[in-house]
C-alpha positions in Angstrom: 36.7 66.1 -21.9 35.4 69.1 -24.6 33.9 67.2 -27.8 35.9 69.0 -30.4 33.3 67.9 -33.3 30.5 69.3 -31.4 32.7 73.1 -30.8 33.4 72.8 -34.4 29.9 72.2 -35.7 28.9 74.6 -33.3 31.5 77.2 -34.5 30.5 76.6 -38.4 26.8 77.2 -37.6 27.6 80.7 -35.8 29.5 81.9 -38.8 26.6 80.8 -41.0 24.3 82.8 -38.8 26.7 85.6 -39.1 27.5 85.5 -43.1 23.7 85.4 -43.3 23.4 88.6 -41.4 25.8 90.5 -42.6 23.9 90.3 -46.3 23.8 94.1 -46.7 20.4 94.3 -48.3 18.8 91.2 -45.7 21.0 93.2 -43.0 19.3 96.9 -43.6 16.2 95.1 -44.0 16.0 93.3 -40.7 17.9 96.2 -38.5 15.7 99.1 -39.8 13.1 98.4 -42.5 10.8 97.4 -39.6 8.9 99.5 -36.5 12.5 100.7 -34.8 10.6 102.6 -31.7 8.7 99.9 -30.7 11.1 97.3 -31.1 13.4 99.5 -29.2 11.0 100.1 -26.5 10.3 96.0 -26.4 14.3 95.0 -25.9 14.1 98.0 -23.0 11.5 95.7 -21.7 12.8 92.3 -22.2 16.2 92.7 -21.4 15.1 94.2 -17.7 13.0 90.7 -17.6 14.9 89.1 -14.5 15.3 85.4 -15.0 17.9 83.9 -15.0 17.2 80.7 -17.1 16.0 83.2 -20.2 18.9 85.0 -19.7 21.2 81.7 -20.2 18.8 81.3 -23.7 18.8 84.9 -24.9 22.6 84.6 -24.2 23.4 81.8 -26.4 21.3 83.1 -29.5 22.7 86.4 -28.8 25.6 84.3 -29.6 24.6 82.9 -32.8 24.7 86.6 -34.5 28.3 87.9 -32.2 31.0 87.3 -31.2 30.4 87.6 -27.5 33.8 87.6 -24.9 32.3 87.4 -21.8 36.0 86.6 -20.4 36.7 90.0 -19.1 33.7 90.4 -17.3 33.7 90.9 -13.9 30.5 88.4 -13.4 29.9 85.2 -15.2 26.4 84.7 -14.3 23.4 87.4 -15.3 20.0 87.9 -13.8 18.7 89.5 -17.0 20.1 90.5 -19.9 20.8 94.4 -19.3 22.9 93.0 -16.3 24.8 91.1 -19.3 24.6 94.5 -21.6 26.1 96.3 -19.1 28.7 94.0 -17.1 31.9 95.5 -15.8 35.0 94.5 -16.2 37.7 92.6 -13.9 39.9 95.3 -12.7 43.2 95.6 -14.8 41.0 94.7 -18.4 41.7 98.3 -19.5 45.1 100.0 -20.0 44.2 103.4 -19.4 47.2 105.6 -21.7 49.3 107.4 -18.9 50.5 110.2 -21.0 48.9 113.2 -19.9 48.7 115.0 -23.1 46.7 112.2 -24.1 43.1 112.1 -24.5 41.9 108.0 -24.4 39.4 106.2 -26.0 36.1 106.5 -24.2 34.7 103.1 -25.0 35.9 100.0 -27.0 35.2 100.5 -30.1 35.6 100.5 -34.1 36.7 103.6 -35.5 34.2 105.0 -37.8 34.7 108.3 -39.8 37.6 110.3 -38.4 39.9 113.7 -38.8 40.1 116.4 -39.3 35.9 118.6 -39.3 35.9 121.0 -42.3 34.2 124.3 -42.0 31.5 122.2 -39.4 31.0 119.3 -41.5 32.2 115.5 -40.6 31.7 112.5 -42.6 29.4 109.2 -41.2 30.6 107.5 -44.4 32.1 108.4 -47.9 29.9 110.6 -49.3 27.6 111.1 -46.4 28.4 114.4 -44.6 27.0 116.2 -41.7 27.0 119.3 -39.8 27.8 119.3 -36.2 25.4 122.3 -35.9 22.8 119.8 -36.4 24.2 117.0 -34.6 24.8 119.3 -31.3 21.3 120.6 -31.8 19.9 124.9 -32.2 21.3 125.4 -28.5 25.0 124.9 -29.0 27.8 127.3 -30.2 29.9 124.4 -32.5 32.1 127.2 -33.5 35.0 125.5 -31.0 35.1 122.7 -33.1 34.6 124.4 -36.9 38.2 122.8 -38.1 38.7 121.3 -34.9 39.3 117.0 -35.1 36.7 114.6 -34.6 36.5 110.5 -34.4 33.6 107.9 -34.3 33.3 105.0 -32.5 30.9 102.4 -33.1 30.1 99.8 -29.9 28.9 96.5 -31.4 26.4 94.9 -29.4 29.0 92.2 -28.2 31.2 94.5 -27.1 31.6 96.5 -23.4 28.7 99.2 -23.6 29.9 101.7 -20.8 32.0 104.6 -21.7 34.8 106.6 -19.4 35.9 109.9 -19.4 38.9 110.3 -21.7 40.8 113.1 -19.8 40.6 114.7 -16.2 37.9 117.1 -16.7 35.0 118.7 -15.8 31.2 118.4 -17.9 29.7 121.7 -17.8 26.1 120.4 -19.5 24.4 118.0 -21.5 22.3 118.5 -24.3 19.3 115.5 -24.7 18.2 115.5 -28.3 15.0 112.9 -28.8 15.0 110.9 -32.0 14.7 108.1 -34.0 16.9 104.6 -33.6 18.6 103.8 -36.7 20.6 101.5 -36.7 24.5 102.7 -36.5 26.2 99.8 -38.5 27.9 100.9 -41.6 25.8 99.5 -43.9 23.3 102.1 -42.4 25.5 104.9 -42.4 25.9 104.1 -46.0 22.7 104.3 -46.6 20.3 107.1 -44.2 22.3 110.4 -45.0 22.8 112.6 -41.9 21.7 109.2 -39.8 23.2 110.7 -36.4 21.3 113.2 -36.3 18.1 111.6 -36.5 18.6 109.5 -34.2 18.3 109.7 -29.8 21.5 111.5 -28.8 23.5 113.5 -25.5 25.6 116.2 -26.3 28.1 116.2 -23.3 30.1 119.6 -23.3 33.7 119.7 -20.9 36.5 121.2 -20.4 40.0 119.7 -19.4 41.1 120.1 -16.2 45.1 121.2 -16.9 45.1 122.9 -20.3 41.7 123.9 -20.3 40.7 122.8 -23.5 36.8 122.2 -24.5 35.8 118.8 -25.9 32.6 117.3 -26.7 31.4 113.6 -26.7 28.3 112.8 -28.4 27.0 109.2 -27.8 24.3 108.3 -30.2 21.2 105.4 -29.2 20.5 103.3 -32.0 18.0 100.4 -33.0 17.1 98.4 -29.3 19.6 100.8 -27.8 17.7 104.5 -26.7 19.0 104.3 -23.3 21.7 106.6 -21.6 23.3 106.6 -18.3 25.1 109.2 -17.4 26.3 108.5 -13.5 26.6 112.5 -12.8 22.7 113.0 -13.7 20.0 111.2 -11.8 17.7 110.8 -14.7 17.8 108.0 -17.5 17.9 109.5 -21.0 15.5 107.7 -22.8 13.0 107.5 -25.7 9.8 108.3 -23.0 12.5 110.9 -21.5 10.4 114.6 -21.7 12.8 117.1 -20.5 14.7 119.2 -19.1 16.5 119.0 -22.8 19.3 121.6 -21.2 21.0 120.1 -18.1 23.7 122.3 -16.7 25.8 120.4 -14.6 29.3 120.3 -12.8 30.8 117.0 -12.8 34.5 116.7 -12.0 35.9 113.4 -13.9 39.2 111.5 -13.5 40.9 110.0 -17.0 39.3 106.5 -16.7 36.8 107.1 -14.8 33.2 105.8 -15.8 30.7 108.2 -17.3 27.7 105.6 -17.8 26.8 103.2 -20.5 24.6 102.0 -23.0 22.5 99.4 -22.7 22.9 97.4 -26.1 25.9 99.1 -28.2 26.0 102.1 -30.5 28.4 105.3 -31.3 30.3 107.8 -29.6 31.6 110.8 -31.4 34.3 112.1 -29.7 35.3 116.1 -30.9 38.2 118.3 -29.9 39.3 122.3 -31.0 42.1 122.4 -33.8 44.7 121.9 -31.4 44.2 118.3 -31.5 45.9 115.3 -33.9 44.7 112.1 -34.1 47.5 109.0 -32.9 49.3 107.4 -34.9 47.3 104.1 -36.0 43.9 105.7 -35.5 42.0 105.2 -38.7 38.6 104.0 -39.8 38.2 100.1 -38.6 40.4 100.1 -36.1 39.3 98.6 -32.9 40.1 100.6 -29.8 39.9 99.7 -26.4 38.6 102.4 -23.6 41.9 103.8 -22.7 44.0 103.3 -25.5 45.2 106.9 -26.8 43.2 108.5 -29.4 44.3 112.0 -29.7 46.9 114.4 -28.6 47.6 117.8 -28.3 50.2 119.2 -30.9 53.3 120.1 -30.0 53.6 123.9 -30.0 57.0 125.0 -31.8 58.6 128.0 -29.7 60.3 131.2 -31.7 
């Protein structure tokens, strides 16, 4: 019989651990005022650490700081961390949006900045803009997406870290941009101006497979993240990753179908050409789930 007192006590001293942590200034403090790369290289190495009575540990004070659902997960029991980072799901957990004008959501995720980019500049947060010149790095022609319309998602560690293609189409290259591994939380992006492009990053360039249409996704690494795995490539993009920085590439993709993953949680930028609006719904906070519609084409009006 489940001891309620015991769930409850257990359930107050979570949300203690969380309303301690989400203190913006202890928050900032603890996520980034400290040596990010080596940190980041040390969860690479812990989290591969195979054992399974660790695991069951890290899990639960993982736990203390999320809210972790492992319910969905195709696998209940984890040989190591990254085996927990990276789970799949039972089939059926995702809706993937039929309608083929549609382009889904990559990932789960909560919407960050999002709209319409202005003359190439996007927002991370009020009063924090970019340039997606600078965020696709000196190698890319951006002009595609100059007025085109953009969204962020940010993956929270606790959440489902691999990512899907959002449309049928085809990735014509990947751009790996080295960096550093701010964190991506919003206190953060408050905070570091022009943070995404700082930090580790892949600029993934396709093209639909009906209309024809270019889009880019962008996903960013972040503190104990700076690890990308893209199934189509047979490298792992990674901090101690020295080239090629240019990958051509030809990789046909189904709508739903899974790119790679992260292995803690971090961002995806998702950007499209003019001809795109966002859904209705889709605004900053939002949670998504990978598959639920994020953008579609406009309506042309004939003469």
């Amino acid at each position: 019989m489940t001891n309620v007192p015991n769930l409850i006590d257990r359930h107050m001293k979570t949300n203690l651990f969380q309303r301690i942590f989400l203190q913006e200034d202890l928050n900032f403090l603890l996520t980034n005022r400290v040596p990010r790369l080596l940190l980041t290289r040390w969860m690479g190495w812990f989290s591969h650490l195979r054992n399974p009575l660790l695991t069951r540990w890290s899990i639960r004070v993982w736990r203390l700081f999320t809210d972790l659902d492992l319910s969905d997960a195709r696998q209940q029991h984890f040989a190591s961390l990254h085996d927990c980072f990276t789970r799949e799901l039972v089939p059926g957990a995702r809706v993937i949006d039929p309608d083929p004008a549609a382009l889904c959501s990559p990932s789960d995720g909560i919407v960050g900045a999002c709209g319409r980019v202005v003359d190439g500049m996007v927002l991370q947060a009020k009063g924090f803009p970019y340039s997606i010149s600078e965020l696709f790095g000196p190698s890319q022609d951006t002009s595609v997406f100059r007025n085109g319309s953009y969204i962020t998602l940010r993956l929270t560690s606790s959440m489902y870290h691999r990512f899907h293609a959002p449309q049928d189409m085809t990735v014509e290259h990947v751009t790996y941009l080295s960096g550093d591994t701010w964190n991506v939380n919003p206190i953060a992006l408050a905070r570091v101006e022009r943070l995404f492009c700082r930090n580790e990053r892949a600029v993934l360039r396709a093209r639909l497979t009906g209309s024809g249409h270019p889009i880019a996704l962008v996903p960013v690494a972040a503190i104990l993240v700076a690890s990308i795995r893209l199934h189509f490539l047979d490298v792992l993009l990674h901090l101690r990753y020295r080239g090629a920085n240019e990958i051509p590439c030809t990789a046909n993709c189904v709508k739903g179908q899974e790119l790679g993953w992260f292995e803690h949680g971090s961002t995806i930028i998702v950007f499209t050409p003019p001809s795109f609006n966002l859904c209705d719904g889709i605004e900053t906070g939002r949670q998504v789930r990978m598959g639920q519609g994020l953008m579609r084409v406009a309506a042309t009006v004939s003469a």
